[in-house]
C-alpha positions as CSV (number, residue, x, y, z in Angstrom):
1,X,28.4,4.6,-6.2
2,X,28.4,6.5,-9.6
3,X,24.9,5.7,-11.9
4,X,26.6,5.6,-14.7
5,X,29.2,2.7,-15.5
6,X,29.9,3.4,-19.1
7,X,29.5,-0.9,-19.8
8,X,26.8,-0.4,-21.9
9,X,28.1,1.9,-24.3
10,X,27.8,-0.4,-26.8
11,X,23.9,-1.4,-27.0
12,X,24.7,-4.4,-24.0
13,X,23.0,-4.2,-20.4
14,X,24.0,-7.1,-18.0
15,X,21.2,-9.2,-16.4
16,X,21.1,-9.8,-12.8
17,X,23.5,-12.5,-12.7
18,X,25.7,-11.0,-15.4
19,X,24.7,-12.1,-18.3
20,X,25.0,-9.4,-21.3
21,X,22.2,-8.8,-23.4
22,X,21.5,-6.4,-26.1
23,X,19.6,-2.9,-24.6
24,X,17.0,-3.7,-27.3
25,X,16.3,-7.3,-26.0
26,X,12.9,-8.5,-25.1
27,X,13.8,-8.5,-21.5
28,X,14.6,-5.1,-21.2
29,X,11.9,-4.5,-23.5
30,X,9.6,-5.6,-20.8
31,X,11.4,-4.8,-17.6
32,X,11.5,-1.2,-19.4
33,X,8.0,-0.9,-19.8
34,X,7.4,-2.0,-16.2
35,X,9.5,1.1,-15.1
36,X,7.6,3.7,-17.9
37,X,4.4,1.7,-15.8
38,X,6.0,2.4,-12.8
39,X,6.9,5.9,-13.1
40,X,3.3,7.2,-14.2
41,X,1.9,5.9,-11.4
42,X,4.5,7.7,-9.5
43,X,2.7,10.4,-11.5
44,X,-0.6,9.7,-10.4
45,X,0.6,10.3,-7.3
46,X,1.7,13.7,-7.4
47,X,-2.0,15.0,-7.8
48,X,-4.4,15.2,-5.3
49,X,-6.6,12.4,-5.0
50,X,-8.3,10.4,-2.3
51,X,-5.2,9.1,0.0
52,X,-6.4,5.2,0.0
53,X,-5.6,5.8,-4.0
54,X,-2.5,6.9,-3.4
55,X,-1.4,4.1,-0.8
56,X,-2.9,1.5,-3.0
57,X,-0.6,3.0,-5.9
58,X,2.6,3.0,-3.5
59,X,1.7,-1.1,-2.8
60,X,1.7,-1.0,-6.5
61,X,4.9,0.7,-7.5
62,X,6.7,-1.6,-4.6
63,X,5.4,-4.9,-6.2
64,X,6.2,-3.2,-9.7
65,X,9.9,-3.0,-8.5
66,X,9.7,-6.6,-8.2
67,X,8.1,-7.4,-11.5
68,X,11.2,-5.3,-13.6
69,X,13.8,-7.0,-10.8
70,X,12.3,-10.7,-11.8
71,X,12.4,-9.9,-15.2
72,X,15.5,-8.3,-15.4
73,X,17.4,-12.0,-13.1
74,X,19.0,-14.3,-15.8
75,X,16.6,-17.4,-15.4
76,X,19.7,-19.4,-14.1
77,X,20.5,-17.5,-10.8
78,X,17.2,-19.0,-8.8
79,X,18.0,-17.7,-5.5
80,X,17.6,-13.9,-6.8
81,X,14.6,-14.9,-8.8
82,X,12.3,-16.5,-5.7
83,X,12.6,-13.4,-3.7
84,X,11.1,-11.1,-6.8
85,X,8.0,-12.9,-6.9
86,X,4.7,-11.7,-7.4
87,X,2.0,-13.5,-5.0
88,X,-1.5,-14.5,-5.1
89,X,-2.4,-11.9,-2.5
90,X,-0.3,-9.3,-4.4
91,X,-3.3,-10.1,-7.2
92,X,-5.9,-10.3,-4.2
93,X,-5.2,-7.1,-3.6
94,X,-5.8,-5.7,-6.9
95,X,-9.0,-7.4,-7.4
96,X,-10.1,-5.9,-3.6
97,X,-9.1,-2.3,-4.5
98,X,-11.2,-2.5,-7.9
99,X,-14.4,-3.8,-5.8
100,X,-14.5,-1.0,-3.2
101,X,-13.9,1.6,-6.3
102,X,-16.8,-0.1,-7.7
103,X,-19.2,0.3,-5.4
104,X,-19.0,3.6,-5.4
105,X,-19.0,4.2,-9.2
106,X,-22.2,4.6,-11.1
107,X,-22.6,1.3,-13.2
108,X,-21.0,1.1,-16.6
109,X,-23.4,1.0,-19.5
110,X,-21.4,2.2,-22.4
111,X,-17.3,2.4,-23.4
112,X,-16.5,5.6,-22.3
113,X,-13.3,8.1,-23.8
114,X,-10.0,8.2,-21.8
115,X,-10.3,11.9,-19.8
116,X,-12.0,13.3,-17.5
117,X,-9.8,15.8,-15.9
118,X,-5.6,15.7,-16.0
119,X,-4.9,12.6,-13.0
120,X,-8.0,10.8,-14.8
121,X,-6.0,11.0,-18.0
122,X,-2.8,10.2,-16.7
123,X,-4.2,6.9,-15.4
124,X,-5.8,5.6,-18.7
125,X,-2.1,6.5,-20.1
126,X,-0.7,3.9,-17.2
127,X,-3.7,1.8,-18.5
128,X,-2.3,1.6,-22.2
129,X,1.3,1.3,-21.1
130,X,0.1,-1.5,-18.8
131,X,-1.7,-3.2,-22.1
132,X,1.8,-2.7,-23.7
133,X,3.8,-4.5,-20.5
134,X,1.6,-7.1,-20.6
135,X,2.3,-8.0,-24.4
136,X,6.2,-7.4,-23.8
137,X,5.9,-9.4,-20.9
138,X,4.3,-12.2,-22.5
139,X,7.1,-11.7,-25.8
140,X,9.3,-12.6,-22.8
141,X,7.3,-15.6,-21.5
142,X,7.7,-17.1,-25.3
143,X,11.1,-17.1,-25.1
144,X,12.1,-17.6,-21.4
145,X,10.4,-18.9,-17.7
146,X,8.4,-16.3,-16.5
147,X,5.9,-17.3,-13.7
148,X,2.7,-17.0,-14.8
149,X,1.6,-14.6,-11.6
150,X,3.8,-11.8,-12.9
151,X,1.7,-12.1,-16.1
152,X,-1.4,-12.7,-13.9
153,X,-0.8,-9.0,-12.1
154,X,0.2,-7.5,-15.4
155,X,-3.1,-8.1,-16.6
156,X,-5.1,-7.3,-13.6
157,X,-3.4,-4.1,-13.2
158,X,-4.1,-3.3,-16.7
159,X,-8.0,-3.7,-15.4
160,X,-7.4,-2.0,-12.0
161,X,-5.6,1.3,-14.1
162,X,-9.2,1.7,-15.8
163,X,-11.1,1.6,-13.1
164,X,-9.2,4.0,-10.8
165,X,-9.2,6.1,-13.9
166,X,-13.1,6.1,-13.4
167,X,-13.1,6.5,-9.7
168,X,-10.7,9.8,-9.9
169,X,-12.8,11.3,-12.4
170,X,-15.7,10.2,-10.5
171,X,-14.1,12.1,-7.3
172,X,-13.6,15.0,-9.1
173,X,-17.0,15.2,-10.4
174,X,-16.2,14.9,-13.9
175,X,-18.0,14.1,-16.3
176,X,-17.4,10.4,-18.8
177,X,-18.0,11.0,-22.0
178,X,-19.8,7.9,-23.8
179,X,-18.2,6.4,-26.9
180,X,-20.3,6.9,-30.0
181,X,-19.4,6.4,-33.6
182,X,-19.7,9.3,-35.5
183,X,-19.8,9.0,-39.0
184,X,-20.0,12.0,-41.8
């Protein structure tokens, strides 16, 4: 199988189910900020962190795959659809990983700056992209059926993202720098 098909030469991309749409089309908008999503945690993964981080990320980039693949199926062919679905437990599992980072995190008393040292960084970046998925995601949802769990996970991940960025800083002994508004 070649990657390259040359049919979208012209600013068009086919749905899953074949229907063309323009390359610049919310969809793919949102399906293509999934993958940016996807492949900075693939990222993430490259350094060396704790290796119940990087298993909870592989869980993550699966159910991500799923996310772009529901979003990318023309909301007409069903069948395709109901086997790219986010679940309840897929969220669960989320909100499970951010409690055991949390208990081992010092409590949060102030914002803090994105940093800490370079896998720290790279997963407030996933963070904002996240933030940015979740909008184009929801640009989608205005316009077409999206199940709300897809949006659901969006979001949570978006919350998840912060606090492993906390909890590989925190591994690495680095320090989080508290917000404060300077003013001249």
């Amino acid at each position: 199988m070649k990657i390259y098909t040359k049919t979208g030469d012209k600013g068009q991309t086919s749905l899953i189910g074949g229907t063309r749409v323009a390359k610049n089309s919310v969809r793919l908008e949102a399906y293509g900020t999934v993958d940016e999503l996807n492949s900075y945690l693939g990222l993430i993964r490259s350094f060396p962190i704790a290796p119940e981080l990087t298993d909870q990320l592989i869980v993550i980039q699966n159910i991500l795959f799923s996310v772009g693949g529901n979003l990318a199926t023309d909301t007409s062919v069903k069948e395709v659809r109901s086997g790219l679905v986010v679940t309840d437990e897929d969220i669960a599992f989320l909100e499970r990983a951010m409690d055991r980072m949390d208990e081992t995190l010092p409590a949060m008393t102030h914002f803090i700056l994105p940093g800490g040292e370079q896998a720290s960084s790279f997963a407030h970046i996933a963070r904002t992209v996240c933030r940015r998925a979740e909008r184009r995601v929801l640009d989608v949802a205005a316009q077409y059926d999206v199940d709300e769990r897809v949006i659901r996970y969006i979001n949570r991940l978006s919350d998840y993202l912060f606090v492993l960025a906390r909890k590989i800083a925190f591994d690495a002994g680095a320090e989080e720098l508290k917000w404060e508004v300077f003013r001249k």
